[in-house]
Residue, then its C-alpha position, 0 to 999 in steps of 0.5 A: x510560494x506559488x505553484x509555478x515556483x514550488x514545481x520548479x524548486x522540487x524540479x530543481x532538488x530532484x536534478x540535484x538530489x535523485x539517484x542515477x543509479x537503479x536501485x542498486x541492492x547493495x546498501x538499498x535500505x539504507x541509501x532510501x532510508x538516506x533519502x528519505x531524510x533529505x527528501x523529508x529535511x527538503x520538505x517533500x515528505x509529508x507534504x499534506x500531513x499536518x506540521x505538528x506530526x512533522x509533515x509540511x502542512x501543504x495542500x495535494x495541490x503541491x503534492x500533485x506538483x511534486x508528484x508530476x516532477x518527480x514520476x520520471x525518476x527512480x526515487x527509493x521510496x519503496x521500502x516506505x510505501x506501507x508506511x506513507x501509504x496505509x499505516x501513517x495515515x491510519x494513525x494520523x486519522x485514528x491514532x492518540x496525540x501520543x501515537x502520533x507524536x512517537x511514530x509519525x515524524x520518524x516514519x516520514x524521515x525514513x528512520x523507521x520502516x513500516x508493514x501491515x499485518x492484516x492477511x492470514x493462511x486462511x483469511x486473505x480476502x475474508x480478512x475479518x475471519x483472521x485467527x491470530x489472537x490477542x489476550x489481554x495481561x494487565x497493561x499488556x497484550x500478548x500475541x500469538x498467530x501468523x501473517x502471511x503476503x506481508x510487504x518489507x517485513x524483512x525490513x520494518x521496525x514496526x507493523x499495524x496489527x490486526x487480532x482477535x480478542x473477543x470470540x464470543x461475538x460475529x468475526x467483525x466485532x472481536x478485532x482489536x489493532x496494535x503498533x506491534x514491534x517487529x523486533x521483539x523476540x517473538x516475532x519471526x519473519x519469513x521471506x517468500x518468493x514469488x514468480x519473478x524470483x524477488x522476495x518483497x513479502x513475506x510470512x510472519x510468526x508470533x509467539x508470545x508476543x507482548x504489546x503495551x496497551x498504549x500501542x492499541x489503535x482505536x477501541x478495543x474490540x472495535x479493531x474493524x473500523x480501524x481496519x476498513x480505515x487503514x484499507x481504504x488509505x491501501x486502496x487509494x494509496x496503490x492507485x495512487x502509486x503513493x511512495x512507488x518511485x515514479x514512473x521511470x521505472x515502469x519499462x510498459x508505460x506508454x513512452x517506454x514501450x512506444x521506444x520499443x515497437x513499430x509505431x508505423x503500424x496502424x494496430x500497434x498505435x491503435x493498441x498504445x491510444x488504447x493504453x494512454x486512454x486507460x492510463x490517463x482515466x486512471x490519472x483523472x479519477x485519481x485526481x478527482x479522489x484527491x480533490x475531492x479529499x482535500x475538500x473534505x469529502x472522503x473517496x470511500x468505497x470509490x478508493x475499490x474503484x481506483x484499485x481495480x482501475x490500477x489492477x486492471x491497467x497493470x494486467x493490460x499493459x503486460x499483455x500488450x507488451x507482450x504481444x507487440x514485443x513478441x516472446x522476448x519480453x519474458x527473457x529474464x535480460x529483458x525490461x519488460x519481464x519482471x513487469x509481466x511476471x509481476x502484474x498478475x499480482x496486482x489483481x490480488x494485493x491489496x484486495x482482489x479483482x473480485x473483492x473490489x468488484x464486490x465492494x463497488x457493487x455493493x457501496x458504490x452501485x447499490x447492488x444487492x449484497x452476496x449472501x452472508x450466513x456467518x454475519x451473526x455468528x460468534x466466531x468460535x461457532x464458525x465451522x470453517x476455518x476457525x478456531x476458539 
């Protein structure tokens, strides 16, 4: 099938098979965990994981095409985001055969739901100087610590951990990565609230939390590398909007708002040639990003880039909006408030604004590194915020 035939069958499945209806809260979970299984049955899931994993052994070509068809309507694949966009691939790129056998196809069918549990109380941006720790106990790992701004925890079955066990070496070279079973009687999960009223992430409580060692990602003590796998596919997945839905949803993208403001006035189509410039060199880089994997060359440092990218026209949009709308846009009743309540987060999540800053400069620019005095220190001799 050519691209032309493939772009008009997903145009076609879509017509037949996307929700009318706004993501009703009702039965959400569950009418996307629905979804999702018709989508993957229907082969637009997974579509450049490889078949042996349950995936469609395609090329980002076809998912490109798909991905255009399906960006103007509200596909309920948020609550699969962390999964199609972080944790799967990190278990594809690093992960056992056996691993990938046991989680890819359910994830990628919506049978299991997905979380990443890397941030910490006190390590959010410094994530290497996470505390919750992991012992081993013959064929087990027991776990005890907390997460914090965890995405769909409320939802998932199961979430890519990231604990110390090692506290004699520096921060970065005692970090081990787990599949850890969100089920499991020892793990409480707390919802929280952000500005716009929703409850999308969340705290996470382990007590006493064993895990097999046949769950653990990667080496043990070698849980950093895995991590800076797993951040990279964040980073670019975000940009990306991977599992986001498309954009039907997005009442600030240039054709929402120009419904809403006087495209007559010279400043305001002055403001929106603004926003479609910003959008569409957002597009093109992250198309390059995908060509340029697909080739084998791995984006890198340059995912930083595309989240900053996105952070910063997410953040332009709410204050453009705003502006041409005038101050009902932030009326609860208004389309456009949850967007603006919401967009200063996009510059933390996932990395902030300053953290990506720092990591283009450093990997992408070859700017000189900030100062780091706690490089080659064992970690229980840290003095800040640590503990043995």
């Amino acid at each position: 099938m050519n691209l032309v035939e493939y772009r008009r069958a997903a145009r076609a499945w879509l017509q037949e098979n996307a929700p009318s209806d706004d993501h009703p809260e009702t039965g959400a979970v569950t009418r996307a965990k629905d979804f999702m299984a018709r989508l993957h049955d229907a082969g637009y899931s997974g579509i450049t994981w490889p078949r042996r994993w349950g995936g469609q052994g395609l090329t980002e070509a076809e998912e490109r095409a798909f991905a255009a068809e399906a960006r103007d309507y509200s596909l309920p694949t948020y609550v699969f985001s962390i999964g199609l966009g972080m944790t799967g691939p990190t278990i594809l790129d690093r992960g056992t055969d056996a691993q990938r056998e046991r989680f890819l196809r359910p994830l990628l069918r919506g049978e299991e739901i997905w979380c990443q549990l890397f941030s910490e109380p006190g390590a959010g941006s410094d994530v290497a100087a996470l505390q919750t720790r992991a012992v081993r106990d013959g064929d087990h790992w027991v776990v005890n610590g907390q997460k914090v701004w965890t995405s769909v925890a409320h939802h998932a079955d199961w979430g890519l951990l990231l604990a110390r066990t090692d506290v004699e070496v520096p921060k970065h070279k005692g970090l081990t990565m787990f599949v850890v079973d969100m089920h499991h009687p020892g793990v409480t999960v707390r919802p929280l609230k952000d500005m716009s009223g929703r409850a999308n992430f969340n705290e996470v409580f382990f007590d006493d939390v064993t895990i097999p060692d046949e769950h653990r990602v990667g080496e043990v003590h070698d849980g950093w590398s895995v991590a800076v796998t797993t951040l990279l596919h964040e980073r670019l997945s975000i940009s990306s909007g991977v599992g986001m839905g498309g954009q039907k949803d997005n009442p600030a993208a240039l054709e929402a708002l120009r419904t809403m403001v006087d495209t007559s006035d010279p400043y305001v189509r002055d403001q929106l040639v603004e926003l479609h410039i910003r959008s569409r060199a957002l597009a093109l880089f992250n198309q390059r990003l995908a060509q340029e994997t697909e080739a084998g060359v791995f984006p890198g440092a340059r995912g930083s880039a595309a989240k900053l990218l996105l952070a910063e026209l997410t953040l332009f949009q709410a204050d453009l909006a705003t502006r041409l709308v005038g101050p009902e846009a932030v009326l609860a009743d208004h389309p456009l408030s949850r967007l603006i309540a919401t967009a200063p987060g996009m510059a933390l999540g996932g990395g902030t604004n300053e953290i990506m800053r720092n990591i283009v400069g450093d990997r992408v620019l070859g700017l000189p590194p900030e100062p780091r005095v706690d490089k080659n220190v064992p970690f229980k001799d840290l003095k800040v915020g640590t503990q043995a």
